[in-house]
C-alpha positions in Angstrom: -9.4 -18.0 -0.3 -5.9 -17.2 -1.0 -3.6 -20.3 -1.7 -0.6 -21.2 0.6 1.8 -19.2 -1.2 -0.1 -15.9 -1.2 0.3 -13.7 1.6 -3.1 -12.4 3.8 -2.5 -8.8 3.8 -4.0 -6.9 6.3 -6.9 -4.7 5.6 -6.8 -0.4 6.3 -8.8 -1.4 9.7 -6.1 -3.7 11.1 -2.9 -1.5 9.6 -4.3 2.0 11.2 -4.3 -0.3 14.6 -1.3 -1.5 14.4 -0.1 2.1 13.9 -1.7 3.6 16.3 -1.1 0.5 19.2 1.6 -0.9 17.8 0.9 -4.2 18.0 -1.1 -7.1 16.1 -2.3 -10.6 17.3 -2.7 -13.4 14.6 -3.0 -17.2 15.2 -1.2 -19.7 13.2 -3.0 -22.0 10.7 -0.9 -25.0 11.7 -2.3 -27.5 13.1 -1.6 -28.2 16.8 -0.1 -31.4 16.5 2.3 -28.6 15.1 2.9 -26.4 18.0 2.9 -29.5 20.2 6.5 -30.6 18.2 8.0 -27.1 18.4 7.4 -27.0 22.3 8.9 -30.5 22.5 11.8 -29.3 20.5 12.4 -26.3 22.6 12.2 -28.2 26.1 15.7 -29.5 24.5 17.6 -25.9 24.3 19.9 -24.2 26.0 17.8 -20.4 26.7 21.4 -18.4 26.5 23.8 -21.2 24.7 25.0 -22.6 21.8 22.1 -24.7 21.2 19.3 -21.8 21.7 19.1 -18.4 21.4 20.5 -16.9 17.6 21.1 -20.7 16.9 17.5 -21.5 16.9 16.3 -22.1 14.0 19.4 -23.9 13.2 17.9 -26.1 16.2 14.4 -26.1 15.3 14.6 -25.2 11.6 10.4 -26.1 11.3 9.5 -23.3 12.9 10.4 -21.3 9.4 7.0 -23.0 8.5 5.1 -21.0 10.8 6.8 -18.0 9.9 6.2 -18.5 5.7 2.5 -19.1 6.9 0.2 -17.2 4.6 -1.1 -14.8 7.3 2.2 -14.5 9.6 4.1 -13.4 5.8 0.9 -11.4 5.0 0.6 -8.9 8.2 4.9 -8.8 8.1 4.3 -7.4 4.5 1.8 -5.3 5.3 3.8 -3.9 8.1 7.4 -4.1 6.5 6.9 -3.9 3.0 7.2 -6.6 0.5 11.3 -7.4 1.0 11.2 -7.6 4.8 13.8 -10.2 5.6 14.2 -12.2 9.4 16.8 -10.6 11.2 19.7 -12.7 12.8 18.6 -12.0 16.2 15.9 -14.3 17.7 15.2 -15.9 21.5 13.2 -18.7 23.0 11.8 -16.7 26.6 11.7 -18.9 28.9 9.6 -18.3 32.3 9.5 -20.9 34.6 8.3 -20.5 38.7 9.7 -16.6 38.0 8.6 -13.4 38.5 7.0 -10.0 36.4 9.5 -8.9 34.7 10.0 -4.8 34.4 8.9 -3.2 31.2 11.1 -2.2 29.7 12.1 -1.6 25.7 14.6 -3.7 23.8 18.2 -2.6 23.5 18.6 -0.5 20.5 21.4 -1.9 19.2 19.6 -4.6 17.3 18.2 -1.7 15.4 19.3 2.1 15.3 21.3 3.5 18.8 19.5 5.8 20.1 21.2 9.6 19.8 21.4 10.8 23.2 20.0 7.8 24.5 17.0 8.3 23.5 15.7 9.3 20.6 14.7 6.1 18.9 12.9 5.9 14.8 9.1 5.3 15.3 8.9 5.1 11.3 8.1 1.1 11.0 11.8 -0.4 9.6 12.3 -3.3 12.4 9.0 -4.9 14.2 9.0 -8.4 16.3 7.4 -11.4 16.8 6.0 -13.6 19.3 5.1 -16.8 19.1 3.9 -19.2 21.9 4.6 -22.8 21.0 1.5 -23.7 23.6 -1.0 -22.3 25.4 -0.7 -19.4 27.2 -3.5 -18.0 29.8 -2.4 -15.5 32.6 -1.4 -17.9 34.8 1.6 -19.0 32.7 3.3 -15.9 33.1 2.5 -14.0 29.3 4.4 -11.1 27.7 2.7 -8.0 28.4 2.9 -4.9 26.2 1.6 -1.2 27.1 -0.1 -0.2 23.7 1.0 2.9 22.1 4.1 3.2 24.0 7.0 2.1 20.9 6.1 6.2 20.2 6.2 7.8 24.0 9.8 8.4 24.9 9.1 8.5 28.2 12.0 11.1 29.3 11.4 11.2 32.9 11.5 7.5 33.2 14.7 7.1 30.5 16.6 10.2 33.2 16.1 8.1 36.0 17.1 5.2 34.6 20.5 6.7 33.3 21.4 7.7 37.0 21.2 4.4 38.4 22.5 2.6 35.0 25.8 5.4 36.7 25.4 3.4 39.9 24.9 0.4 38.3 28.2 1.2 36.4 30.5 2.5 39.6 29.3 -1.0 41.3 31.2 -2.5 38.2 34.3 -1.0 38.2 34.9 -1.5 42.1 34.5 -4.9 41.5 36.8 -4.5 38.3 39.6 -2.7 40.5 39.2 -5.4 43.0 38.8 -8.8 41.0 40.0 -7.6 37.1 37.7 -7.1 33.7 36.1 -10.5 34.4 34.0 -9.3 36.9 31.6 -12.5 37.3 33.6 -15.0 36.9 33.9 -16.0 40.1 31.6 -16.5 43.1 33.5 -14.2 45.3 33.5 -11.7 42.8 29.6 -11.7 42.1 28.9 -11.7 45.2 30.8 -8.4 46.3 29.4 -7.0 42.8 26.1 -8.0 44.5 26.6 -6.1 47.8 27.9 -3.0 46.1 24.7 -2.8 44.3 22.8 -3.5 47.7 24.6 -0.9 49.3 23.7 2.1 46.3 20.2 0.5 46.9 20.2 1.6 50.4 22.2 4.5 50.3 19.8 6.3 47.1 16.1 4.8 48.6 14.9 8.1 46.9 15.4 7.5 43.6 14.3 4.2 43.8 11.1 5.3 45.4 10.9 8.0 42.5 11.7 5.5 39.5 8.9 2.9 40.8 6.7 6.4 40.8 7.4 7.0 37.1 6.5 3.9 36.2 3.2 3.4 37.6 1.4 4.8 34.8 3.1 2.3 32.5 2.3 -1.0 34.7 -1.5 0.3 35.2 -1.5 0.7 31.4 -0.1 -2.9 30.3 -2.3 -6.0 28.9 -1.4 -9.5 28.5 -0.7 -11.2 25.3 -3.0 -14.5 26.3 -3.5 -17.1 24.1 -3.5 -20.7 22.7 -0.6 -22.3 21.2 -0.2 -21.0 17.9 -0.9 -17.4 19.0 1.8 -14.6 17.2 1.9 -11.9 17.8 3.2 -8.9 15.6 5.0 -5.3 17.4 6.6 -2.4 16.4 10.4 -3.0 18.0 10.3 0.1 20.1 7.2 -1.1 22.1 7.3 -1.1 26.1 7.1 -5.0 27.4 7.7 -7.6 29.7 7.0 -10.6 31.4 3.4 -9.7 32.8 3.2 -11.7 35.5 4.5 -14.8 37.1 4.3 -18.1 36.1 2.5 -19.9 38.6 1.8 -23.3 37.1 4.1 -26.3 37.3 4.6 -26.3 34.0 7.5 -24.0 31.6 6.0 -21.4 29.5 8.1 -20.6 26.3 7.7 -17.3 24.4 10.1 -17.0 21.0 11.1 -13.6 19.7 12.1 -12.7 16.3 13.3 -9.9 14.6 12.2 -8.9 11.2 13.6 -5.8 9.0 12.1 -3.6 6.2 14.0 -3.7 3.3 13.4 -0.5 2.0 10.9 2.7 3.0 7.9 2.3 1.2 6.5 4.4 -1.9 3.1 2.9 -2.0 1.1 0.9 0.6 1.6 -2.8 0.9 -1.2 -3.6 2.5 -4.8 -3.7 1.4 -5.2 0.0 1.3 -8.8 1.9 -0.3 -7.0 4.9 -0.1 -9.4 6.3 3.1 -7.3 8.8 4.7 -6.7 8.4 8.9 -9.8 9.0 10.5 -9.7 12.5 12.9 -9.6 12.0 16.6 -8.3 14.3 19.2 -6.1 12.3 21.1 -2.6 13.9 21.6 -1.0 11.3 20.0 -2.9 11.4 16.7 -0.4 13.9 14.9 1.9 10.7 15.0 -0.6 8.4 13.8 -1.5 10.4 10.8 2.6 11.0 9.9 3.1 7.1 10.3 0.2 6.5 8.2 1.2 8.7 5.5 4.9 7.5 5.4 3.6 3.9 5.4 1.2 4.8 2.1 4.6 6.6 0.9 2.3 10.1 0.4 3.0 13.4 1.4 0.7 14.8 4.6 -2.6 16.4 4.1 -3.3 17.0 7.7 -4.4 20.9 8.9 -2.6 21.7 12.0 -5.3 24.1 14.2 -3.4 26.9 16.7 -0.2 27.8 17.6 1.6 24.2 18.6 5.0 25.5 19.5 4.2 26.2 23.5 3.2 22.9 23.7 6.9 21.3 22.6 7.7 22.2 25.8 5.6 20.1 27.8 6.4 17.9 30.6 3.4 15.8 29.0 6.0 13.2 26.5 2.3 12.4 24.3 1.2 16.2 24.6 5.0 17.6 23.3 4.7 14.8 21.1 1.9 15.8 19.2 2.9 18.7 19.2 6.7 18.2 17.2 4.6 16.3 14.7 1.9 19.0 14.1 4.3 21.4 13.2 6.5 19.2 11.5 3.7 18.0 9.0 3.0 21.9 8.4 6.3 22.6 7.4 6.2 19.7 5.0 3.4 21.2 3.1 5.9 25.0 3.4 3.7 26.4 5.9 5.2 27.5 9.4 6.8 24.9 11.9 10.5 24.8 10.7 11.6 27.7 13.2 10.2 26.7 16.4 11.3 23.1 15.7 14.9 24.1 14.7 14.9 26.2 18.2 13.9 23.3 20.0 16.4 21.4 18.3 19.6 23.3 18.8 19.0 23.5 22.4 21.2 22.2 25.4 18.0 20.6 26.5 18.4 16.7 25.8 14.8 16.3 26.7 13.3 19.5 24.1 15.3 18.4 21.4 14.6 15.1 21.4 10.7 16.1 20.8 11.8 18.1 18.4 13.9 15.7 15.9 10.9 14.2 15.4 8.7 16.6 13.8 11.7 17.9 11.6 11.8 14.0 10.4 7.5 14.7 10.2 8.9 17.9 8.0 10.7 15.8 5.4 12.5 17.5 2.7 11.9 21.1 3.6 14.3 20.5 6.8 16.6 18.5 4.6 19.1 22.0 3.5 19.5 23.2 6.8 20.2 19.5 8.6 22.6 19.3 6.0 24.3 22.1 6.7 25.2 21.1 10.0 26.8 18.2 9.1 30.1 20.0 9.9 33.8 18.0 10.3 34.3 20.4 13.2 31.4 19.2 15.2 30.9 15.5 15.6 28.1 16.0 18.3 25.7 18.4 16.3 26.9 16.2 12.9 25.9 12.9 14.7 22.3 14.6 15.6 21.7 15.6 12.3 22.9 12.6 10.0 20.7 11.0 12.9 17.6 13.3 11.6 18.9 12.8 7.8 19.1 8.9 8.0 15.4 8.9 9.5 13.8 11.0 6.5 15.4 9.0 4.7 15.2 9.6 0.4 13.8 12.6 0.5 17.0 14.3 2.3 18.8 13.6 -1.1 19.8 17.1 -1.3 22.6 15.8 1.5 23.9 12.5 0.7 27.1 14.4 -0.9 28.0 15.6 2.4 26.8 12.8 4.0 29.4 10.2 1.8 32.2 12.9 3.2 31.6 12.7 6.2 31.2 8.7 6.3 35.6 8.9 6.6 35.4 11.4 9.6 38.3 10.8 12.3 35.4 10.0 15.0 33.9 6.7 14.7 30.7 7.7 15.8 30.4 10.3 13.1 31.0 7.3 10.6 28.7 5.0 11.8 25.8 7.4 11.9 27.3 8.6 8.2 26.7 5.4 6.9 23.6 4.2 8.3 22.3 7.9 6.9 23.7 7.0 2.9 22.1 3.6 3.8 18.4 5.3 3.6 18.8 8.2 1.7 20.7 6.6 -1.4 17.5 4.6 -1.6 15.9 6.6 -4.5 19.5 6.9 -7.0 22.6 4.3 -8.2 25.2 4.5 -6.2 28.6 3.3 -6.9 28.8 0.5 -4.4 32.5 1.6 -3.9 31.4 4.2 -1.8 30.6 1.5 0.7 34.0 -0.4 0.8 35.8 2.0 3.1 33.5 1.5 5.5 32.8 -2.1 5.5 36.8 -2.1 6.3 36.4 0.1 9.0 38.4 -0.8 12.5 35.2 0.0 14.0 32.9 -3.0 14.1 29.7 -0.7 13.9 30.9 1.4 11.1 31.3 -2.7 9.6 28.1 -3.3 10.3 26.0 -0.4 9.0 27.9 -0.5 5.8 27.0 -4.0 6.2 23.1 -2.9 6.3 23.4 -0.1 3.8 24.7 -2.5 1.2 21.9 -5.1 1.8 19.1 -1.8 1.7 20.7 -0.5 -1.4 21.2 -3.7 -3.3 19.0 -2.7 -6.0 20.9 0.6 -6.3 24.0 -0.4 -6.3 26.6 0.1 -9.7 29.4 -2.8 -9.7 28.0 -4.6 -6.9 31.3 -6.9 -7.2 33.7 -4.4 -5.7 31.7 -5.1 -2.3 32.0 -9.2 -2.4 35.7 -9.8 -1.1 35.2 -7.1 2.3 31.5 -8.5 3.0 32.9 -12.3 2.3 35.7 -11.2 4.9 33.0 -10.0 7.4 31.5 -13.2 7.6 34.0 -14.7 10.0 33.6 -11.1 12.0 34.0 -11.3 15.9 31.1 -9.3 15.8 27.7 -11.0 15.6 26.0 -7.9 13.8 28.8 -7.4 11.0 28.5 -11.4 10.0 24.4 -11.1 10.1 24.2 -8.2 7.9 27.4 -9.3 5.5 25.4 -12.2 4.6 22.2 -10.6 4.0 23.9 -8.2 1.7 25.7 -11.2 -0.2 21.8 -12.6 -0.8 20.4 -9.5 -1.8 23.6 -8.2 -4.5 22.7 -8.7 -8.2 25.6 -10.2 -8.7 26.6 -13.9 -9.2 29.7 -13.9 -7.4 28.0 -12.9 -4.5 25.4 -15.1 -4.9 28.6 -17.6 -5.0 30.1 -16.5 -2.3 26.8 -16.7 -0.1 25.9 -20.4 -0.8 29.6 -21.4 0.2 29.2 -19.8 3.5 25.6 -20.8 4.2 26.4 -24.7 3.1 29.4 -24.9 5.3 27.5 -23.2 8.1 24.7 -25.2 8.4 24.1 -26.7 11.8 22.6 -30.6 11.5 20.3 -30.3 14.8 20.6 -33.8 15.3 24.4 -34.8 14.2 24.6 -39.0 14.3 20.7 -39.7 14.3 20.3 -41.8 11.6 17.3 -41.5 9.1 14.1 -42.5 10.6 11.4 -44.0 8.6 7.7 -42.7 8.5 6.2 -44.2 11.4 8.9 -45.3 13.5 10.1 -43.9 16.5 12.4 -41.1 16.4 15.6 -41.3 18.6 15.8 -39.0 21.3 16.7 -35.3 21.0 15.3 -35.4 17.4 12.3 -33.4 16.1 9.8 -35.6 14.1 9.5 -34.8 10.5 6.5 -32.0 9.2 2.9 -32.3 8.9 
C-alpha cells in the first residue's frame, strides 16, 4: 500500500476508459464523519454569493483534504499530468424539490472559446470534479453524464441552439430598449423579459419541437452518477451533463464542482502504463480514442487507417465524420495521405465540415504545422483565428510557427491576440522563451488577451528566460476586474522561478485570505463549537 502522500495512479484499464467515456468514479478514503462536516458546512452557503460559489474553499477550506487524498491526486495525475493545479473556478450544486436539468456542456470560457462556436479541444488539458458531500441515490436528483459525448460535437443540436440563443438575445434587447442595460433589475422588467421569451416560444413551436427531437438521442443515452457520500467523480470538461432527475426527497442534495488544469502536454504517460497499445475495436469513434491515447503517452500514432475515409467527413453522422477527420489525420502524421482532403474540408464556408476537419489536422501533428502557419496572415483575422486555433491545439510540435505566431500576438483585432497568445502558450512548451514576449500582452486593454498571457506564463514557467520582467504586470492583474486575469496571474506568480514572484505571491495570498468564521473564538478539543463554524479535522 502506498502511503498518504503517494498518489494511486490509475492502471492502463481505467486510463483507456476514461478516454474513451470520459469519465471516472472514485470514492473518497475519508471517513464519513468526514463528509458528514463538509455537508454541514455547506448547508451554511450562499449557492451564487459571496460566501459560496469561487469563495468555497475559502468557506470550507477542509475540503482540500479530500482533494490531496491519495487516490483523488492519483487519478487527476494520471489524467492531467503530474503539475495539474485546481483552477479558480469551483460550485456547490445545489438541487432542492427542482427539476431535470437540460444537458448541456459547460461554457467554454473557463477553458478554450470555442472557434465558431464550436469547435472545442478534446486533447485532456481541463477535466472536473464532482463530489457529493452525502449520499446520493436517484431519488435525490444526481448529475447525469452521457458517456462519450466531451468528443461528439453534436452540430445539429449546437445550430439549433444558436437560433434560439438569437431569440433569446432579441428578447434582451427589447427589454433593454424599454427598461435600460439592467435588464433584471426590476420586477417589471423581468417579467416583460419573461413574456417576450413566451411569446418567441409560441410564435417558433417548430423549432422547439425540432430541438427536443435532436436531443432525444442524448437523454436516452444519459446515466446517473449515484452514490454514497464520499463518491467523486472525475470528467473530461467538454462532457454532456445535467441534473438527471429531480430531487424528490425532503431533504437538499449538494453536488460540488471543481475545475482542475494540466500544466503542460505530456511527453510520457503519467499513469501506470505497460506500454500495451489501444486495443482495436470498430466503433466509429475509436480513431479518436487511439489519437487521445497516443497524445496522452506523448508517442507518435501507429494506427493503419483501412479505405478511403474522406467521403465519410462529410457525414451527417458527428461520430461517423468524426472518425473519419481522425483516420486521416493520424495517416498524415506518419506522411501518408490525409492532409489534402482535410485541408479541403477545412477551408470551406461550411462551419459544420470544417469543424470535423480541424480535428484530424490537430490528429496530423507536425506535418499540418507549415501550411496552418502560413495562414496565419495580418490580412485575415478570421482564417488567422482558425488556424492559431489548430496551432495552439497541436501544441509543441507546431514549433515551426511560433515566429509568426509571437507577430501576430500584437494584431489590431483582439480576437487575433487572444488566440495568438493562448497558441505561444502551448507551442513554446518544448524551447526558452524570453518571458518579455509575454508582457505586451498581459497589458493588453483586452481582459482576455490578459488572461491567456496570464495562462501562457503559468504553462511556460519552466521555459521562461528573466522571469522577473513579468512580476510587476501579473502583480497588477491581481486586483483585475476580471475574475479570470486575477486566477491565472496568481498561478503564474506560484509557478515563476523567481523569488520575487514567489514574494509577490505570498503578499497577495496572506492578505487575501478569507477567515470563514471571523470573531469565533478558539474552541478547545471537545467543546462545542459556536454556530456557523466547521469543527476541526479528523
Amino acid at each position: 500500500m502506498p502511503t498518504s502522500s503517494e498518489p494511486v495512479l490509475l492502471d492502463d484499464a481505467a486510463m483507456q476508459g476514461f478516454i474513451r467515456d470520459g469519465y471516472l468514479t472514485l470514492r473518497s478514503e475519508l471517513p464519513r464523519e468526514f463528509h458528514e462536516r463538509m455537508l454541514d458546512a455547506l448547508e451554511d452557503l450562499d449557492e451564487g454569493g459571496p460566501r459560496g460559489h469561487n469563495n468555497l474553499l475559502p468557506c470550507v477550506p477542509e475540503l482540500a483534504h479530500m482533494l490531496d487524498e491519495p487516490v483523488i491526486r492519483g487519478a487527476l495525475t494520471s489524467i492531467l499530468g503530474p503539475g495539474f493545479y485546481l483552477h479558480f473556478h469551483r460550485h456547490d450544486h445545489f438541487a432542492f424539490l427542482n427539476a431535470a436539468q437540460p444537458l448541456h456542456k459547460d461554457g467554454d470560457n473557463h477553458s478554450h472559446y470555442a472557434v465558431d462556436g464550436l469547435r472545442r479541444m478534446h486533447r485532456t488539458r481541463y477535466a472536473m470534479l464532482f463530489y457529493y458531500p452525502q449520499d446520493t441515490p436517484l431519488a435525490k436528483g444526481p448529475t447525469g453524464i452521457v458517456p462519450g459525448s466531451h468528443y461528439v460535437p453534436r452540430r445539429a443540436l449546437e445550430a439549433a441552439r444558436a437560433k434560439l440563443n438569437e431569440l433569446n438575445k432579441q428578447a434582451r434587447e427589447e427589454a433593454k430598449a424599454k427598461f435600460g442595460d439592467d435588464v433584471l433589475g426590476s420586477e417589471e422588467a423581468r417579467r416583460f423579459h419573461r413574456e417576450r421569451l413566451e411569446r418567441f416560444r409560441r410564435d417558433n413551436p417548430a423549432m422547439f419541437a425540432e430541438m427536443a427531437k435532436l436531443d432525444e438521442p442524448w437523454e436516452a443515452a444519459k446515466i446517473p452518477l449515484t452514490g454514497e457520500a464520499g463518491t467523486v467523480t472525475i470528467t473530461h470538461f467538454d462532457i454532456v451533463h445535467g441534473r438527471h432527475s429531480a430531487n424528490v426527497t425532503d431533504e437538499p442534495r449538494h453536488m460540488v464542482k471543481f475545475l482542475f488544469t494540466r500544466d503542460r502536454d505530456p511527453v510520457a504517460p503519467s499513469w501506470q502504463h505497460t506500454g500495451a497499445p489501444w486495443p482495436e475495436d470498430e466503433d466509429p469513434l475509436a480513431p479518436v480514442w487511439h489519437s487521445m491515447w497516443d497524445w496522452h503517452r506523448g508517442g507518435a500514432s501507429s494506427r493503419p487507417v483501412s479505405g478511403n475515409c474522406s467521403p465519410n467527413l462529410g457525414s451527417d453522422d458527428d461520430r461517423i465524420a468524426l472518425g473519419a477527420a481522425y483516420s486521416l489525420g493520424m495517416a498524415a502524421a506518419r506522411g501518408e495521405s490525409g492532409l489534402t482532403p482535410l485541408f479541403d474540408a477545412f477551408l470551406s464556408d461550411d462551419v459544420s465540415l470544417r469543424t470535423i476537419a480541424a480535428y484530424g489536422l490537430v490528429a496530423a501533428g507536425a506535418n499540418a504545422a507549415p501550411r496552418l502557419a502560413a495562414m496565419v496572415d495580418a490580412q485575415d483575422a478570421n482564417g488567422t483565428v482558425r488556424a492559431l486555433d489548430l496551432l495552439g491545439d497541436i501544441g509543441p510540435p507546431a514549433a515551426i510557427a511560433l515566429p509568426k505566431v509571437l507577430q501576430v500576438m500584437q494584431h489590431q483585432d483582439p480576437n487575433v491576440r487572444r488566440y495568438a497568445v493562448e497558441a505561444a502558450g502551448t507551442i513554446a512548451q518544448a524551447d526558452p522563451l524570453d518571458a518579455s514576449q509575454l508582457l505586451a500582452p498581459l497589458q493588453d486593454e483586452d481582459a482576455l488577451v490578459r488572461r491567456n498571457a496570464a495562462t501562457a506564463a503559468a504553462r511556460l514557467a519552466p521555459n521562461l528566460t528573466n522571469p522577473d520582467a513579468l512580476v510587476p504586470a501579473l502583480a497588477d492583474n491581481l486586483y483585475s476586474w476580471h475574475h479570470h486575469v486575477r486566477g491565472w496571474s496568481i498561478e503564474a506568480l506560484q509557478r515563476l522561478d523567481s523569488p520575487a514572484a514567489t514574494r509577490t505571491a505570498m503578499r497577495y495570498l496572506a492578505t487575501t485570505r478569507w477567515d470563514p468564521t471571523p470573531k469565533s473564538g478558539d474552541t478547545p478539543p471537545g467543546a462545542r463549537a459556536p454556530a456557523r463554524t466547521v469543527r476541526g479535522r479528523i
